[in-house]
Structures are given as structure tokens and as C-alpha cells.
C-alpha positions as CSV (number, residue, x, y, z in Angstrom):
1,X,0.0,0.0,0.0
2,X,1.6,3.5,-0.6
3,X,1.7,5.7,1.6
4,X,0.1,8.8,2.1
5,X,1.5,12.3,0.5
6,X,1.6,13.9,3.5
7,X,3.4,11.2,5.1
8,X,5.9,11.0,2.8
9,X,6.6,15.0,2.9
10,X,6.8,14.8,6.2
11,X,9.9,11.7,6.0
12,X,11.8,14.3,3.5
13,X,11.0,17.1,5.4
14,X,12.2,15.0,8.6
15,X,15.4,13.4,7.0
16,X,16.7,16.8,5.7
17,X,16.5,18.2,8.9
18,X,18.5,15.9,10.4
19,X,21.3,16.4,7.2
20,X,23.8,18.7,7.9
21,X,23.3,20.9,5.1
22,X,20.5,23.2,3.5
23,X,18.1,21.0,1.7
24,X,17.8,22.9,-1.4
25,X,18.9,26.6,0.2
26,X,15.3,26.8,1.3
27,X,17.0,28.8,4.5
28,X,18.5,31.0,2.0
29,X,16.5,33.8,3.6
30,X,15.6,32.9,6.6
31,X,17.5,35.6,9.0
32,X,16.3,38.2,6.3
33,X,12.8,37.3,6.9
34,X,12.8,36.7,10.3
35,X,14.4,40.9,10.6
36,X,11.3,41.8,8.6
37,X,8.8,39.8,10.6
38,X,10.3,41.3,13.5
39,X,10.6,44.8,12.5
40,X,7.1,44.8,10.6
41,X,8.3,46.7,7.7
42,X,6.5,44.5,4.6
43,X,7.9,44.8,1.4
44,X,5.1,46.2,-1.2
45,X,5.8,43.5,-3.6
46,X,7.8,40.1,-3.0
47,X,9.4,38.2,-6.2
48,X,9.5,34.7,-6.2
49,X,11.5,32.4,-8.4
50,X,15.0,30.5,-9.4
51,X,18.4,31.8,-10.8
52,X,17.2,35.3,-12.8
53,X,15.0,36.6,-10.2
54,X,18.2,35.9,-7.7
55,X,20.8,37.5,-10.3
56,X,17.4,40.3,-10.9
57,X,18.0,41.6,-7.3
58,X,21.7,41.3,-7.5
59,X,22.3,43.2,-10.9
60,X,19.9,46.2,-9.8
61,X,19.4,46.4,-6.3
62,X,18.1,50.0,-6.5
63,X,15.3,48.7,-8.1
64,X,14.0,46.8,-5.7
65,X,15.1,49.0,-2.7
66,X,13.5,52.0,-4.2
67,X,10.3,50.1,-4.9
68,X,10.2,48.3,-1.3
69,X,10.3,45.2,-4.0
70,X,11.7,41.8,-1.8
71,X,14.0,39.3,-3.9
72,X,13.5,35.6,-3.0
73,X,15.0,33.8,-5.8
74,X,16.7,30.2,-5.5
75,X,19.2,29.0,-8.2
76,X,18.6,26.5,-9.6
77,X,14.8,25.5,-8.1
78,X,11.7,24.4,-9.6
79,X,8.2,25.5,-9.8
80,X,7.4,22.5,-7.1
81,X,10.0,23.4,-4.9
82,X,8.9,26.9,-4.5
83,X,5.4,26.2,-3.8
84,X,7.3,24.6,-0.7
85,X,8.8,27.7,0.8
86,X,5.8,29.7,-0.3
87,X,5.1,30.5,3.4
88,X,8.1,31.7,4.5
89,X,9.3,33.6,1.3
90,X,5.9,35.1,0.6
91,X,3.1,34.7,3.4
92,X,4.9,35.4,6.2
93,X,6.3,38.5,4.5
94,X,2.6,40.0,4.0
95,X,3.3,41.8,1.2
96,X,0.3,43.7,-1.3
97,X,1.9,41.2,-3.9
98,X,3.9,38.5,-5.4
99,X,5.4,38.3,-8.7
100,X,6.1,34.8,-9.8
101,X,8.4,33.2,-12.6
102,X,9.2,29.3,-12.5
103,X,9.4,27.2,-14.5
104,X,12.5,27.0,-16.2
105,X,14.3,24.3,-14.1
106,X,11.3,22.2,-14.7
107,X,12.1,22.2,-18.3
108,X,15.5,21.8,-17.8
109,X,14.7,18.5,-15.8
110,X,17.2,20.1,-12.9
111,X,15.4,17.0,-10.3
112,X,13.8,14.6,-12.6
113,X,11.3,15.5,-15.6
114,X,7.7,17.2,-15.3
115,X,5.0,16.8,-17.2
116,X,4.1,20.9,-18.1
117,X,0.5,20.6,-16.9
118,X,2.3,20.0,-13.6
119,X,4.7,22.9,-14.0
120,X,1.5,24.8,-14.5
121,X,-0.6,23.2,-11.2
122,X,2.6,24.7,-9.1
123,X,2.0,28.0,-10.6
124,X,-1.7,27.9,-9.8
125,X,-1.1,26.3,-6.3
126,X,1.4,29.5,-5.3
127,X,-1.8,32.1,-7.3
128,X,-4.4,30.2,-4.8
129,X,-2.0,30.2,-1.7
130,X,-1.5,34.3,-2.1
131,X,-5.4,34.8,-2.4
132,X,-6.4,32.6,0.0
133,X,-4.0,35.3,2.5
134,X,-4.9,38.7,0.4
135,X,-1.8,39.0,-1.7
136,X,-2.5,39.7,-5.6
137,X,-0.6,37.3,-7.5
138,X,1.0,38.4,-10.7
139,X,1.9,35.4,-13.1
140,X,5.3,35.8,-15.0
141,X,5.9,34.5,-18.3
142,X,8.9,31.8,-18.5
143,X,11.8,33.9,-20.4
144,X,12.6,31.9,-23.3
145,X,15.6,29.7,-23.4
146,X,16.0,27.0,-26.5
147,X,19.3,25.3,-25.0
148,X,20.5,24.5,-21.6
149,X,23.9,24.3,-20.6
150,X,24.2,22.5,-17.8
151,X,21.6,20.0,-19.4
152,X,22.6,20.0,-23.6
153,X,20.4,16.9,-23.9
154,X,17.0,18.5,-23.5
155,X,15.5,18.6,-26.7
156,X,13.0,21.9,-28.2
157,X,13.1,22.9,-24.7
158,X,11.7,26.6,-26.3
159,X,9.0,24.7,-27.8
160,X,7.9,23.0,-24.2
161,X,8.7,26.8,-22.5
162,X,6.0,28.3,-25.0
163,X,3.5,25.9,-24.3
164,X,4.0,26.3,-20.7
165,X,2.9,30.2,-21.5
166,X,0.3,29.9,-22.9
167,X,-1.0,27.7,-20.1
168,X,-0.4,30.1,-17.6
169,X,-1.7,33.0,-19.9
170,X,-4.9,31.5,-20.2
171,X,-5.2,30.9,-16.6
172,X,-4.2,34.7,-15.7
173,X,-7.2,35.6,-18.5
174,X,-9.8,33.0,-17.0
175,X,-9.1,33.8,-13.5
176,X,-9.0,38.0,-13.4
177,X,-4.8,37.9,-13.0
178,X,-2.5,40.1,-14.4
179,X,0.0,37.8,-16.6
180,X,3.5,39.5,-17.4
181,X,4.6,38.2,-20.7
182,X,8.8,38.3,-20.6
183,X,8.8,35.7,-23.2
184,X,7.3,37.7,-26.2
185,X,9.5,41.0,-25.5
186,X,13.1,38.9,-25.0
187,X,12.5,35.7,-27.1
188,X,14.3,35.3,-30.9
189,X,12.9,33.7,-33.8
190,X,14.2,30.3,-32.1
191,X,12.4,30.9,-28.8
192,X,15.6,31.9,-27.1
193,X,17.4,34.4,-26.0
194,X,19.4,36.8,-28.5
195,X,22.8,36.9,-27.7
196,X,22.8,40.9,-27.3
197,X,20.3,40.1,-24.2
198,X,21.6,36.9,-22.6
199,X,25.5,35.5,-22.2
200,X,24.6,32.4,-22.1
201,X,21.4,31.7,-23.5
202,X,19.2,31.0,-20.1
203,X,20.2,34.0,-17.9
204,X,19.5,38.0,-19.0
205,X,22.5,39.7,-19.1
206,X,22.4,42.7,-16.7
207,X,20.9,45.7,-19.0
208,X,18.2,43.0,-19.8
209,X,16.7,43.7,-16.7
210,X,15.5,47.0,-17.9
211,X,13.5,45.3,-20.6
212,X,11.6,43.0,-17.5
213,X,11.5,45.9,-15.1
214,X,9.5,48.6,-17.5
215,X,7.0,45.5,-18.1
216,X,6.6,44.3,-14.4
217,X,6.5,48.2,-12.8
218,X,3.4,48.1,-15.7
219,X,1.4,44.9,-14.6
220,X,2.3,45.4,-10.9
221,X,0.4,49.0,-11.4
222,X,-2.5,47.6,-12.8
223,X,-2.8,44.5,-10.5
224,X,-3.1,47.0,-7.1
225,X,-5.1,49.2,-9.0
């Protein structure tokens, strides 16, 4: 008989406790939220994700300081193991709203492969967990990316990215949420990045940023309206 999911999340959760290391950097900001808990100074707007919402906050720090925007991007995570640390990265944090971008690691297969629709059900899982504590969630569009470095052997991962998007932009249409579409404003004819915009493919490069920020500051406006 299998057991139970909740059973089993509580033997991972259990058995990485007892490791002696940071299963998956979930504590990556743990002292940083526990200051803003304590201090009660919320953030207007957190942003969730992997890698380029990490390198977002490193590249241009101004713009999220001067925007009272909060950073809490994990390299190399997937949608499913964001929805994990929602809570504590977003909840807890009681900001007016969260930005979200995942998705790319699932495509890349960075823990084992995911069937899109369940790339998607993480997305909608994180949209449901901010409403159900009166955070507006904002639903980012996966950048595009057609070739993965650290994983060559994916094959028309831009294809797979696209149909992702138009998942989630469907769901953002049926379900009154602002949807922030990176992919159409960065993406080249072969659903990835140009090399003028991205080193190596995956990540923006730094000035990119200013492409994502003028389109964000616009659907982050019109979801507080």
C-alpha cells in the first residue's frame, strides 16, 4: 500500500532536517525574513522564483530597494520546490503582492522531468496560496531559453517553454490575474534568447533587466489598481 502524501513529505522534510546541510537553500533567507517579521516593515511587492530573479536583485538592487520590492530567488529551483517555501518567502512576509516566474528548471529536468501541466498546477497552487492570505498574485511569463547548458540533452526545450505560457496566460485571463509576458519581449525567432540580451542563453544579461523591469513596474500598477 503506498503511503500517504503527506506522510511521505513529512519523511523528507524530517530526514533533511536531520542532514547537515540546507536542503535545497530553502533557508537561504531565513534571518532576512525573520528581521522583517520582527521589525514589521513589509515589502510592497515580494518576487519569487529561481536563478534570474536571484541575479534580478543582485544586478539592480536599486530597483528593488526603491520600490520596497523583496527578492527571494533560489538558483537553480523548480516551480514544485517553491510552492514549498511559499510560506516563508511570501506569506509570512505580507506583502500587497507576489510576482512569480518558475518554471525553467522544470524544463530543464534540474530534479527529474515534469509533465508541463504539472509545472503549471505549481504555478496555480502559489496564485491560490496568495489569495487565500490577500496577496494579488502576478503570473510571469517563463523567459525563453531554447538550450540549456548545464543540461545539452534536452531537446526543443523553447518549444515545451512556449507551451508552458500559454497555459499560464490562459489561466491569468480566466481567473482576473495580471499575466507579465517576458517571453514575447526577450524571445528570438528560435524561442531563445538573442545573444545581445543573454551570455549564455538561459540568464539576461544585466541591462536585460530593464526590458523586465519597465514590463513588471506596468502589470504590478494595474494588479493594485
Amino acid at each position: 500500500m503506498k503511503a500517504p502524501l503527506t506522510t511521505i513529505f513529512i519523511l523528507i522534510m524530517t530526514f533533511s532536517g536531520f542532514a547537515q546541510e540546507d536542503w535545497f537553500g530553502f533557508s537561504s533567507f531565513s534571518e532576512e525574513n525573520e528581521r522583517i517579521v520582527a521589525s514589521g516593515e513589509y515589502p510592497k511587492v515580494v518576487f519569487m522564483g529561481n536563478s534570474i530573479t536571484e541575479y534580478w536583485a543582485v544586478y539592480h538592487p536599486k530597483f528593488f530597494r526603491d520600490h520596497n520590492f523583496c527578492g527571494r530567488g533560489i538558483g537553480g529551483q523548480t516551480s514544485a520546490q517553491m510552492l514549498v517555501r511559499f510560506k516563508e518567502d511570501v506569506i509570512d512576509l505580507h506583502p500587497k503582492a507576489v510576482v512569480i516566474m518558475a518554471g525553467t528548471n522544470d524544463v530543464a529536468h534540474n530534479t527529474y522531468w515534469v509533465e508541463p501541466d504539472k509545472v503549471v498546477d505549481n504555478i496555480v497552487a502559489m496564485c491560490q496560496l496568495a489569495r487565500a492570505n490577500d496577496i494579488v498574485p502576478i503570473i510571469s511569463s517563463i523567459p525563453p531559453c531554447n538550450f540549456f547548458p548545464w543540461n545539452p540533452d534536452i531537446e526543443n526545450p523553447g518549444l515545451t517553454i512556449v507551451e508552458i505560457n500559454k497555459q499560464l496566460k490562459a489561466y491569468a485571463e480566466a481567473n482576473h490575474i495580471v499575466y507579465v509576458d517576458y517571453h514575447t519581449a526577450l524571445a528570438d525567432e528560435r524561442n531563445g534568447f538573442p545573444k545581445k540580451l543573454s551570455a549564455d542563453g538561459c540568464h539576461p544579461n544585466p541591462d536585460t533587466y530593464f526590458i523586465m523591469e519597465r514590463l513588471v513596474e506596468k502589470a504590478i500598477e494595474e494588479a493594485l489598481r
